[in-house]
C-alpha positions, 0 to 999 in steps of 0.5 A: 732210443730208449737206453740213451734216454735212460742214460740222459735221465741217469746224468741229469740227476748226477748232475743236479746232485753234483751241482748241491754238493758244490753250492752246499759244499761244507767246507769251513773257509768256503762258509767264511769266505761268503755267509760270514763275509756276507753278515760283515759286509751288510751290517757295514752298509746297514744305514738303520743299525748306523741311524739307531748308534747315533741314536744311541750317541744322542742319548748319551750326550742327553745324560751329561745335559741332564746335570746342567741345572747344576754346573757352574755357569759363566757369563762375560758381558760388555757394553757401550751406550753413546748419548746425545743430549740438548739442553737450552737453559745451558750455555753450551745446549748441547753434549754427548756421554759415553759411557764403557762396561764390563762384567763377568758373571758366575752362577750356580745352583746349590740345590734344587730338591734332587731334580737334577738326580731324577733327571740324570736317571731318566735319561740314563734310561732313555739310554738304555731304550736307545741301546735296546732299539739299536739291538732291535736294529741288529736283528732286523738287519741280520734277518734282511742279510740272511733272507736275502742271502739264502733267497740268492742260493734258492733262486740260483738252484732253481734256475739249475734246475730249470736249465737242466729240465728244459734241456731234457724235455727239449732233447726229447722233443727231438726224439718224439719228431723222429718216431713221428718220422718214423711212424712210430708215434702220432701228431698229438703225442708231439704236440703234447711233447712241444707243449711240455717244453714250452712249459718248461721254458716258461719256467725257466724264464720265471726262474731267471727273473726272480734270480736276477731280482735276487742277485739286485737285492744282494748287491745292493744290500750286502754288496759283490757276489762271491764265487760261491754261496755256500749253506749257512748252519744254524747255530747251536741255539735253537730251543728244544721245547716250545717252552723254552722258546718263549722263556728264552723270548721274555729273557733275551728279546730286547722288545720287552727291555725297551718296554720295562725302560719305558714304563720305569721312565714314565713313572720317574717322570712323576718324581721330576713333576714333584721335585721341580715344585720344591725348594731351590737355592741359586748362588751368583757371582758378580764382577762389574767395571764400568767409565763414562766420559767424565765424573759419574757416581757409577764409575769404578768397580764393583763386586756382588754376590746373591744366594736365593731360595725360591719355592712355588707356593700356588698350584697352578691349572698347568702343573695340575695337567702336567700331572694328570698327563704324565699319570696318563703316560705311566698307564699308557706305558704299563699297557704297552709293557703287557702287550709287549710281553704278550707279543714277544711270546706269542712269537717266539711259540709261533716262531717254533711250531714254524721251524718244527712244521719246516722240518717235517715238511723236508723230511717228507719232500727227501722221502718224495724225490727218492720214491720219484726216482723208483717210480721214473726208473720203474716208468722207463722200464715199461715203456720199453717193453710197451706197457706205457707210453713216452708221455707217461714217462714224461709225466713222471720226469716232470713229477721228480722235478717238481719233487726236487724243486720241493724238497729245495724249497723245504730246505730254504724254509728250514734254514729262514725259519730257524733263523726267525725262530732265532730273532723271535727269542732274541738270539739273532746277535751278531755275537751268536752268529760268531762275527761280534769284532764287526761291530763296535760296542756302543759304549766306544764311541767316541763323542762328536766334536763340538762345532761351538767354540768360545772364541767364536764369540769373541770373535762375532762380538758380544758388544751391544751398543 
């Protein structure tokens, strides 16, 4: 009875580190065929990294409406009035007019002290924020992918792992009934025996749900399931140093960017204060017909032309304000870009005392499955010649399998936590994690059509009568 016991334990364990190799099996068009097809395909679905592009195509489009000051406008009116008069002292005492106009308009701004330059940076920045948001939308995106691919193969695992322990303890549940047959054993030890298994079922039944809330949350982030989740490896990127890891953050971490852009932006916003108080000069073009019903004096065709210069000379309760307010801004944004910079840094450090704490943590749950396996080899042996119990052997089981269930757990942590490291420091990009040709860079998107064409209005009508 005790060797087939020894025997199940032996398979149990070659079965479970079978079972390993196959999920982190190193094959390189395995690792494509599913953690790569895993990042391409989510970032295919990812609404925010969609949302922040278009956030992107927005302010770029704010860049060309930035020099519409100055842009040569025109204008085509037309109109027609229908008067009805009396007159008593007249003969006839009544009569109508009609009077028909037309008229093209072309207006541009010659100068207008530099506004329209400061206005066209400031929203060349406003671009650039937009383009660093949407990196911090990768990361995000990329992190989400890879915690929940990674949370799949762990849930997967466990539930093996339960499966196979509950499967053993149910196996000698069985036996413990026969030595109680055979008055061999007692009522107590089975109960203890019954109760193991129980706690194992309820495991495994813990195990199950979480790995079916796991394979949800993959299908509805990334989408179908390959045949096999294979084990990502970290890129080559990781800093050696806790030093490096914040220098790398204040370099690359795209959080600081989106701050220095807003601080530059809020001090530009000064300059456009001042130039919008200073002299402009507007130049307009006119071309008007005109027929009445009749002789009229105003009757023919006319042709105008302007040139003004207007400056504001008073400094008005709300331009005083509107400076205040954007001094304001500036300091605002000045103080944000310490924080930020304070942030960033303290996350990339925390972010690499993580990563070296996980893999301590590994080394020391391998080195604890292996003594395991000694002190359960040893635990069969005495009690085969009676110097310890079966209950004492099950006690040492269930202490490998807790072991195993640790050292899958560390090796979960070591992957999440290098990658975290990663986004910490600003390296999590698509490019780095080598599926960059998934996404388009943003400088190719094409713009939207306009939905306004002009002869739609011709065709509403811009008649007033």
């Amino acid at each position: 009875m005790c060797v087939k016991k020894r025997i199940s334990l032996k398979q149990l364990i070659v079965i479970f580190f079978i079972s390993l190799t196959i999920i982190f099996g190193n094959s390189w068009a395995a690792k494509a065929d599913s953690f790569e097809k895993a990042l391409r395909s989510g970032i295919l679905k990812s609404n925010s990294l969609a949302s922040a592009r278009q956030d992107f195509i927005t302010a770029h489009q704010e860049v060309i409406i930035a020099t519409g000051d100055t842009d040569l406008n025109s204008k085509f009116t037309i109109s027609q009035d229908q008067s009805f008069y009396e007159r008593s002292n007249l003969l006839n005492d009544s009569y109508s007019e009609a009077k028909l106009a037309g008229a093209i308009t072309f207006s541009k701004q010659l100068y207008n002290s530099g506004e329209t330059n400061a206005k066209r940076e400031a929203a060349i920045l406003s671009m650039e924020i937009a383009k660093s948001g949407f990196y911090i939308a990768e990361q995000s995106v990329l992190l989400s992918i890879i915690k929940t691919y990674l949370n799949l193969i762990l849930s997967k695992e466990e539930v093996y792992l339960h499966e196979s322990n509950f499967a053993r303890l149910t196996q000698e549940n069985l036996a413990e009934k026969l030595r109680v047959e055979a008055g061999v054993s007692t009522a107590g030890n089975l109960a203890l025996s019954n109760s193991k298994m129980l706690s194992s079922r309820s495991e495994l039944i813990t195990s199950k749900a979480a790995y079916e809330n796991s394979l949800e949350e993959y299908e509805s982030l990334i989408g179908d399931i390959p045949e096999n989740l294979t084990e990502p490896m970290l890129p080559n990127l990781i800093p050696q140093k806790i030093q490096s890891s914040e220098n790398q953050a204040y370099k690359n971490h795209p959080s600081l960017d989106i701050a220095i852009a807003t601080e530059n932006l809020a001090s530009l916003q000064q300059e456009i204060l001042k130039k919008s108080l200073g002299p402009s000069v507007d130049l307009s073009l006119s071309a008007r017909k005109s027929n009445t019903g009749g002789d009229s004096s105003t009757d023919g065709s006319e042709i105008s032309a302007n040139i003004s210069m207007s400056v504001p000379i008073l400094a008005t309760p709300t331009s005083k304000a509107q400076s205040q307010k954007l001094i304001s801004a500036l300091v605002a944004a000045q103080i944000d870009s310490d924080e930020a910079k304070r942030v960033v840094g303290l996350a990339a450090r925390a972010g690499f005392r993580n990563h070296i704490s996980a893999k301590i943590q590994l080394k020391a749950a391998v080195s604890e499955v292996e003594a395991y396996k000694l002190f359960v080899e040893a635990t069969k042996t005495e009690v085969e010649f009676g110097n310890k119990t079966v209950l004492e052997q099950l006690d040492a089981e269930d202490d490998l399998k807790n072991a195993i269930l640790r050292e899958m757990r560390a090796k979960h942590a070591v992957l999440l936590t290098g990658y975290q490291l990663l986004q910490a420091t600003g390296l999590l990009t698509a490019k780095n994690l080598g599926i960059a040709d998934s996404l388009s860079p943003l400088e190719t998107n094409k713009d939207l059509k306009p939905n306004i064409k002009f002869h739609q209005f011709l065709k509403s009508g811009s008649t007033t009568k």
